[in-house]
N, C-alpha and C positions, 0 to 999 in steps of 0.2 A: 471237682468239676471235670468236663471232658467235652475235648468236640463232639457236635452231633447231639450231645446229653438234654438238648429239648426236646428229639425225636423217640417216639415208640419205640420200646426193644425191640417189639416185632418187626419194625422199620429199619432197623439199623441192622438186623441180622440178616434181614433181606440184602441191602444193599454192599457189607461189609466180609470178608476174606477173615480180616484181621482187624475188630474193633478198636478203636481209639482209648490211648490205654486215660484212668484216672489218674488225675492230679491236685495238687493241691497247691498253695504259696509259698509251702515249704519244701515243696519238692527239690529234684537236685535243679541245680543253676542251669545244665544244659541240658537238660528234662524243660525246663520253662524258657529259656530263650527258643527252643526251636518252635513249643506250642503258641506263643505271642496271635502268632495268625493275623487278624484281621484288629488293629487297634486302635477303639473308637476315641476319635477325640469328643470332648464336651467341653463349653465353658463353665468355672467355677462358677459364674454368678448364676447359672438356673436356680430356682425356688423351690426346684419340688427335681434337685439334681437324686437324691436319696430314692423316691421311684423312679427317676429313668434309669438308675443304675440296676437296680431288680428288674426292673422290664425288660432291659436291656441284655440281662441275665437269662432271662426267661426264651428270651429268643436266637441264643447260638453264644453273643458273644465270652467270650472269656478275658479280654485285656482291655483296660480304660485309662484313658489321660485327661485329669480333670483339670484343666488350663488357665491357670494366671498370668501368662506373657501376651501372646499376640492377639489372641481371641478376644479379649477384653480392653476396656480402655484404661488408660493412665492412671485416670480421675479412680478408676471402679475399685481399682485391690484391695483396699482396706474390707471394703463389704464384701469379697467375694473371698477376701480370706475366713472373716467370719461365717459368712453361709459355708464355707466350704467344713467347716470343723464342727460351724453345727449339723452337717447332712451327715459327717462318720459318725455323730452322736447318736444321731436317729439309726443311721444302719446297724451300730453295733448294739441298739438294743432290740430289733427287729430280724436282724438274720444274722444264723449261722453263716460263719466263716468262709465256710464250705460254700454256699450258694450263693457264692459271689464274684463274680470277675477280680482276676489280680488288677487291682487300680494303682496309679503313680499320678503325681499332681508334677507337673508342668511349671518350673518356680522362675522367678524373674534375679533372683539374686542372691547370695550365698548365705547371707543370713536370715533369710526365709525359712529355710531348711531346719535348723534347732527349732528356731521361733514354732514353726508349725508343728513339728514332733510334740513339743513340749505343751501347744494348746490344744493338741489331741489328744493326750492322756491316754488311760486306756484303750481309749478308737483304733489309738495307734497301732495294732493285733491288724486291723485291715487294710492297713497301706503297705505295698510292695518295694514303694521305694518312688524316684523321684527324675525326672526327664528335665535335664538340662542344655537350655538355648545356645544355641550360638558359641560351638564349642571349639574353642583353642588350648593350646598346650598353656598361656599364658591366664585365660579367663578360665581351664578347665582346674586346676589345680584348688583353687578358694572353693569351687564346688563340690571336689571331691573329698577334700580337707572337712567342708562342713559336714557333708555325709556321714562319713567317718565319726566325726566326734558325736554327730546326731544318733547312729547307730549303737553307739556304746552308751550312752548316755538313757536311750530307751530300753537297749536289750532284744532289741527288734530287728531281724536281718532287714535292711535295706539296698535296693539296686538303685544302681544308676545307669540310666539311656543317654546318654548325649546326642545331643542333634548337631548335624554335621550340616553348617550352613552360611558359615563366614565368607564375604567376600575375597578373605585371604588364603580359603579354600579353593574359590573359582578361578581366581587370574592366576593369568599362566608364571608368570615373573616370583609370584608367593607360593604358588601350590604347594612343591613338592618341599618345601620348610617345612610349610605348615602342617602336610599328612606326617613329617619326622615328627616333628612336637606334640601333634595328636599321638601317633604313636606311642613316642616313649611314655605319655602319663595313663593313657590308658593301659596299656603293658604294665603300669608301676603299678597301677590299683585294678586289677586283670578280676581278684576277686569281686569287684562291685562292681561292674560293668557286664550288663545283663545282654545289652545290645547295644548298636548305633543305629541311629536314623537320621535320614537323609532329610534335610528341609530343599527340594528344588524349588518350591513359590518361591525363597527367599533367593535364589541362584538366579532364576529369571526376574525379579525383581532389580536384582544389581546391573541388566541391561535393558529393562521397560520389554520385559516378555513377557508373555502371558500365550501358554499352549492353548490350543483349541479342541474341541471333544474328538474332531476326528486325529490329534497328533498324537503321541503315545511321548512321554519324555526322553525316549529315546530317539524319536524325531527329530528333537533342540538339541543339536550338534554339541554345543558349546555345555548343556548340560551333561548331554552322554559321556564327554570326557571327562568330566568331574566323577562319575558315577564309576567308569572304568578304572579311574586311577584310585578312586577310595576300595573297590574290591580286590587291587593289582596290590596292595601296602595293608590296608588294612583286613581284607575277608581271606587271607588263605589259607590251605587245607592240611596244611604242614601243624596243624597245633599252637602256633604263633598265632591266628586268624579270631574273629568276631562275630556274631549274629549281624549280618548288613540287612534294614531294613528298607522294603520298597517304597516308595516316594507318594506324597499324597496326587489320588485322582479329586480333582474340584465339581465334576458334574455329576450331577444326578437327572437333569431333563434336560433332554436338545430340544435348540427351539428351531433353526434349522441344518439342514443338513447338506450340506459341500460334495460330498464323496459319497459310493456307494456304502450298504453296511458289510461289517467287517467278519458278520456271523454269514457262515454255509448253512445251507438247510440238512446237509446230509447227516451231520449227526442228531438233529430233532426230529422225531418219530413223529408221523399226523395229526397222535395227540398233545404231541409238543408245543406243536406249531407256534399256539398260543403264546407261551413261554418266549419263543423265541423274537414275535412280536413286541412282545412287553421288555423283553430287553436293547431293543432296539429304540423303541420309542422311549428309554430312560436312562441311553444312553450309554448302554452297557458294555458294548461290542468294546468298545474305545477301552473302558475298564479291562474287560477279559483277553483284549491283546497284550494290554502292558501288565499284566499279570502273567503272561506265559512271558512275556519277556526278561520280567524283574528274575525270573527263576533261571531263564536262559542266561541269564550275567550274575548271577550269584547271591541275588539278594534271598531272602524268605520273609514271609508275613508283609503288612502295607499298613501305613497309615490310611485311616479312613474319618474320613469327616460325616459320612452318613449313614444311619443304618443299613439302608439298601444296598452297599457297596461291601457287608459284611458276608453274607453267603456266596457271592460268586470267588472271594479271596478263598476261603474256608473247602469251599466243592474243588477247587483245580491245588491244592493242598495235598489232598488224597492221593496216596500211590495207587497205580493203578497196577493190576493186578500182573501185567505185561513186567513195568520195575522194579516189581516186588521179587518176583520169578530171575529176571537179572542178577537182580544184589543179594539174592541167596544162594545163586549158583559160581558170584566170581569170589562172594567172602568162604566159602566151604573149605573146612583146613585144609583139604588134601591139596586144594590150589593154592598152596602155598610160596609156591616155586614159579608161577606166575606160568604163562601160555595163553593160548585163544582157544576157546570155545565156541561154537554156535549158540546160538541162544535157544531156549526153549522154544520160542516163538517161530524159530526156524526164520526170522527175518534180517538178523543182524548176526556178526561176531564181535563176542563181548573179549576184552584184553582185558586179563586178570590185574597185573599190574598197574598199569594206564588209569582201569577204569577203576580203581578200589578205592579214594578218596569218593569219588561221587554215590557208590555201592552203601560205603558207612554213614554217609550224608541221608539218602533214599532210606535205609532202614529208622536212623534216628526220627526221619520226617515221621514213620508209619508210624511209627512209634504213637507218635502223640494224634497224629489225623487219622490212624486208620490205612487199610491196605483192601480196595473195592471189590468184592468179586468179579470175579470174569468175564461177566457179560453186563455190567454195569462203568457206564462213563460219567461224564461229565454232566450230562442233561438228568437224568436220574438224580442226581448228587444234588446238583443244586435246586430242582422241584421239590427234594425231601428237605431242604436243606433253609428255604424259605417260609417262614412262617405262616400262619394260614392266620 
């Protein structure tokens, strides 16, 4: 699989510097945590999950969470554990490996984990591994323990996502226990920990919040701090650090709107325009700001709850050809010894020192998204980048 890999060659060489390299499930760990990108969630219980998952395929995405915690009710598990092992059934006699998004199933309890490996049988070739709730150093340990024995037990590498979203997370009086004790177990089982992600519905749920399309989660105070101090402990750039993943966007259509929109005209061309339109009226501006944001505070990739929220995460991914040019001229061995340059661009000085975590950060992103020609942005990127 590969970003972009629904589009025309001849469309992607157009648009692309440095195409997006191929990957696969097995690729290396931090080859696949930086490509996660845009990760759709679904519920187990769909009937016909096994095509939305090739549809799904078909049109950009590369990462899925197929959901038995909160997405479903109480009463449903049972069935939606069996649809769920009969939908690997069906896919793994239907598609290659290869054309499939890396999937992880979303589990409610630690002994779920065997249980499910062992009812997928051979299936189990297309699970990447497994995204666990409501994670503490106390509740994360039985998860990781089952993982573990699950993975050797199959012979299947398996990951683990934990979702960062305890209320002993949020308040102030527990936080910084609690990023310790996250810490240390994820630190302890560092090899099965693909990423983390951020549950904030559950952060604003612990004080009757609920953002509105024009707030961006950086807006709610009380969650920005949460999001600050998981990147300040757990995302740093010293090698000790995590894949931090951006926080779910809930809207897909505004029905009204409070504030102007948050998109300029000036980067959509006349025959943009339209585009521009259409993202505004689906509520998208509100998306594409807290997506330059989650990147501006450290996080990569977003949970996504709807298809349509998949290519604008995917399009501002892309290096642009400006931080490609950057991060190749402060990582260059002769600047080794560190100094300031001008930038290519002749717009900025780049500090070789300073800037060199962010430099290897920006090369690993092209890596997997691609590095855009020159005279191609954003709007380009995501016109190609939307399916027709």
């Amino acid at each position: 699989m590969r970003h972009f890999g629904h589009i025309a060659p001849e469309v992607r060489e157009r648009l692309f510097h440095q195409e997006p390299c191929v990957f696969t499930a097995d690729s290396p760990a931090r080859v696949l945590a930086a490509a996660l990108g845009a990760t759709l969630y679904s519920p187990a219980t769909r009937q016909k999950l096994a095509d939305d998952i090739v549809k799904q395929a078909g049109r950009g995405v590369v990462s899925m969470v197929l959901c038995l915690e909160d997405s479903i009710d109480d009463s449903e598990v049972p069935e939606a554990e069996e649809n769920l092992v009969r939908q690997f059934g069906d896919l793994a006699e239907r598609c290659p490996e290869t054309e499939l998004p890396l999937l992880f199933v979303r589990v409610r309890a630690p002994e779920q984990i065997p249980d499910l490996v062992r009812r997928l049988g051979p299936a189990v070739r297309l699970l990447s591994g497994f995204v666990l709730p409501k994670f503490t150093e106390e509740r994360g340990i039985p998860f990781l323990e089952a993982l573990t024995a699950a993975e050797g037990a199959s012979g299947r590498r398996l990951f683990a996502m934990p979702v960062l979203e305890s209320p002993d997370l949020l308040y102030r009086e527990s936080r910084a226990e609690t990023l310790a004790g996250i810490s240390r177990v994820v630190d302890k089982y560092r090899d099965r920990v693909l990423a983390l992600r951020l549950g904030v519905t559950d952060f604003c749920s612990a004080y009757g919040l609920r953002r509105a399309p024009d707030m961006t989660a950086y807006d709610v105070q009380i969650v920005a701090s949460v999001i600050a101090d998981v990147v300040n402990v757990l995302g740093r750039a010293d090698g000790t650090g995590f894949t931090v993943t951006g926080p779910v966007w809930e809207y897909f259509r505004v029905q009204e709107r409070m504030f102007k929109p948050q998109l300029r005209r000036s980067p959509f061309t006349p025959e943009a325009e339209d585009l521009r339109n259409a993202l505004i009226e689906h509520d998208m501006d509100g998306l594409l700001r807290e997506i330059s944001l989650d990147r501006t505070n450290g996080l990569q990739g977003k949970t996504c709850i709807h298809p349509s929220h998949v290519a604008p995460v995917h399009a501002l991914s892309v290096v642009s050809h400006e931080e490609f040019t950057d991060a190749q001229d402060i990582l260059r061995p002769e600047r080794g010894g560190g100094g300031v340059l001008r930038s290519a661009y002749t717009n900025k000085m780049n500090e070789v020192k300073p800037h060199r975590a962010w430099a290897e950060r920006t090369l690993q992103r092209a890596e997997v998204f691609g590095v855009a020609n020159e005279d191609i942005g954003f709007v380009e990127l995501l016109a190609a980048g939307i399916p027709g």
